[in-house]
N, C-alpha and C positions, 0 to 999 in steps of 0.2 A: 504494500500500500504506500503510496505516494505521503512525504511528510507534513503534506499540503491540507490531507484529508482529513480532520479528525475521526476517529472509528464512531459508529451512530450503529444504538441501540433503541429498533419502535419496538412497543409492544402496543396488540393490536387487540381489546377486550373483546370486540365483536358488543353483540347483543345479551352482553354476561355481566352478573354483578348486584349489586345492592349496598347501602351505605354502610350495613355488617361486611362484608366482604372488601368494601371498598379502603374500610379502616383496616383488615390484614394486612391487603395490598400494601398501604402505604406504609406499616410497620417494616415490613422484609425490605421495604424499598428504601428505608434507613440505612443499608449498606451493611459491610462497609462494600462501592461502590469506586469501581476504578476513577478517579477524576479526568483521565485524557479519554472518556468514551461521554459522549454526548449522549442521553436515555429523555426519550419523548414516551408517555402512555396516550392511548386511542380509548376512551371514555365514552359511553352512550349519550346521546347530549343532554338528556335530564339531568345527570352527574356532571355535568363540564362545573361548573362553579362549586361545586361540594369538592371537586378532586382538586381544583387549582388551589381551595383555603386552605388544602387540609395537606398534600402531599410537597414531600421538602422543595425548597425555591430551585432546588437546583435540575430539577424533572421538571422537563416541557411536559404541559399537555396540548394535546390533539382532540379537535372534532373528527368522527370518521368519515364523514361526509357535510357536503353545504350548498348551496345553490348560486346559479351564475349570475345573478344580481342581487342588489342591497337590499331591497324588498318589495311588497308587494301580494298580490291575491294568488299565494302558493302555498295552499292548505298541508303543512305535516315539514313543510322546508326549515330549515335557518340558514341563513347570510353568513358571510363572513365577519360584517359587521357585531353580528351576536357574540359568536366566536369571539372577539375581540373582547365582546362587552363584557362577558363571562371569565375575565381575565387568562385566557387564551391564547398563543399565538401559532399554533400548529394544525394542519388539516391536511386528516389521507384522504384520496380523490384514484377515481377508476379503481379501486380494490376489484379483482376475479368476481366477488359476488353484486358488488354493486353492477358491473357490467354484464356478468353472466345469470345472477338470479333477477334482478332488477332490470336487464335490458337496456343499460345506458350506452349508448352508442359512440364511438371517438369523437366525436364533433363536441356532444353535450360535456365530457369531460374535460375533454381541452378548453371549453367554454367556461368552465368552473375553474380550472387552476388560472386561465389568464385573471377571469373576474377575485379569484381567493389573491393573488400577487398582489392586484391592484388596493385591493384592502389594505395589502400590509399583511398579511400571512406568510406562514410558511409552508411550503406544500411537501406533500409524500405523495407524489402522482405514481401509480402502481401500475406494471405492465407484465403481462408472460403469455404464454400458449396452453393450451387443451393438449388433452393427451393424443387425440386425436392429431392433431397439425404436432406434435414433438415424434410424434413414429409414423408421418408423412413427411417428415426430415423439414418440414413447415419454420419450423421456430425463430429461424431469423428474418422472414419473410413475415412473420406476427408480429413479433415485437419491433421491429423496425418500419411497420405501419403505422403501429403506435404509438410509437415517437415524432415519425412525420407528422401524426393529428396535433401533437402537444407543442410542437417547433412555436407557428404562429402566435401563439397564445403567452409563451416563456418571456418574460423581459427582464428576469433576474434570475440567473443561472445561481448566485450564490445563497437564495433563498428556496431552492429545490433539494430534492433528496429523493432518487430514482428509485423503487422500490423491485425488484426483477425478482416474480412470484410463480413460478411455473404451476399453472394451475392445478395439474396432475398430482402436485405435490402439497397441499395446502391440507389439513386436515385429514390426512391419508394415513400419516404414519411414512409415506413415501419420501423419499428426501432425494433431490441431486446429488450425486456423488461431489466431492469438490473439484474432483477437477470439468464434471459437467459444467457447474456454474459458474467457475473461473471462465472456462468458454464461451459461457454468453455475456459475461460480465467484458470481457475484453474484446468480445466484436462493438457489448454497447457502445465503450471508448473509443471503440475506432470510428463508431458512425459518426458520435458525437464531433470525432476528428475531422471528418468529413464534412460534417452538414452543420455544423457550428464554428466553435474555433479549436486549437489546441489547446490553450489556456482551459477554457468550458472540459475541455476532455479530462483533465489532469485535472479540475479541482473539484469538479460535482461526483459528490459519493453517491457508488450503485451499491445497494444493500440488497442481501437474499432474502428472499421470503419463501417459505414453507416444510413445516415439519420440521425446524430447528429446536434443536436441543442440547441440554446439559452435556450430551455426549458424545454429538457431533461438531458443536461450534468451535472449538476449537481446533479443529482440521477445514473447516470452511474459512475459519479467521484468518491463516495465514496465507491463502492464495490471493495472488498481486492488489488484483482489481477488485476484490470482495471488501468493501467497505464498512460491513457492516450487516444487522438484520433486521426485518421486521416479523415477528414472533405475537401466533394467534394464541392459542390455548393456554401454552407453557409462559405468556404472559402474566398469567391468574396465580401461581406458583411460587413458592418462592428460588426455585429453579432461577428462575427469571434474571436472577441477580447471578449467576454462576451465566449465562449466557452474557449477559453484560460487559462480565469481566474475561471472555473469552480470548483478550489479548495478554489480562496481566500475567 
């Protein structure tokens, strides 16, 4: 990993939790806790303001999702602006399920991170392939679609955090091997080289998502371009904290 990058650790609650639980969380999440890893949690958004009072200053939180304007007649949505207001400054966007259960489509997503940017957010824009298109040899022909959607919309590389979730692997118990994910993790770079700048290549962290664990991260943590993770289930754990520290 470039010395450029600091290592970033999301954790991604999903639609898990209650303010019993959400007080565990924040206990284990007292550390002790590597200080050169960066750790954002992903919170339901009834809990965005219970997690920000209550969990240490030094953990970002995250909304898991937000809508592509400030507001308006969009029954079940919130803004970025809320986010904010909720004392806030992080948001995942395109998660596998928001796009594959939900049906959000590249255009809508892309729509959302340029409009979350412009708030003043921070984004976790999420990208990977179906198992389907990964053993159709598909997969960089996926996720490098899906990056062309989010090109447009990006105006601050240094307020993103590329999330590379192979959906096949999310909830599975399945995991990329590392050196599978170093290889998608280093074409992403190179696109970026390509269709951005070098700078943008070398300094925006790509993070793995799916099926990380206490047992695995640290053989994913040391391949080049692996920056880091974002972590469903085993976020809820106190596991959580050993995946954090998967560099020390």
């Amino acid at each position: 990993m470039s010395s450029q990058r600091k290592f970033f650790v999301g954790g991604n609650w999903k639609m898990n939790g209650d303010k019993a639980t959400i007080n565990e969380i924040i206990e284990f999440m007292k550390g002790p806790i590597n200080t050169n890893t960066e750790v954002v949690v992903g919170c339901p958004q009834c809990y965005l303001m219970y997690t920000r009072q209550h969990m240490p200053a030094s953990i970002g939180v995250a909304a898991q999702n937000c809508y592509k304007v400030a507001k308006g007649a969009f029954t079940g949505e919130i803004s970025p602006a809320m986010v904010k207001d909720c004392g806030c400054e992080w948001v995942i966007l395109g998660h596998s399920e928001r796009r594959n259960v939900f049906n959000e489509p590249d255009k809508l997503i892309s729509d959302k991170v340029g409009h979350a940017l412009e708030a003043g957010l921070k984004v976790i824009p999420c990208i990977g392939e179906k198992l389907e298109e990964r053993e159709g040899n598909r997969t960089e022909e996926v996720v490098f679609a899906q990056m062309k959607a989010l090109l447009p919309n990006i105006s601050d590389w240094s307020r993103v955090v590329i999330a590379y979730e192979p959906v096949w692997a999310i909830g599975t118990g399945k995991t990329a091997t590392p050196e599978q994910a170093q290889d998608v993790h280093a074409k992403l770079r190179q696109w970026l080289r390509e269709n951005v700048n070098a700078q943008v290549a070398e300094s925006t962290r790509i993070i793995y998502g799916g099926s990380v664990t206490s047992g695995n991260c640290q053989e994913l943590a040391k391949k080049t371009d692996i920056d880091g993770f974002l972590v469903g289930g085993a976020s809820l754990k106190p596991d959580f904290v050993h995946i954090i520290n998967a560099r020390t």
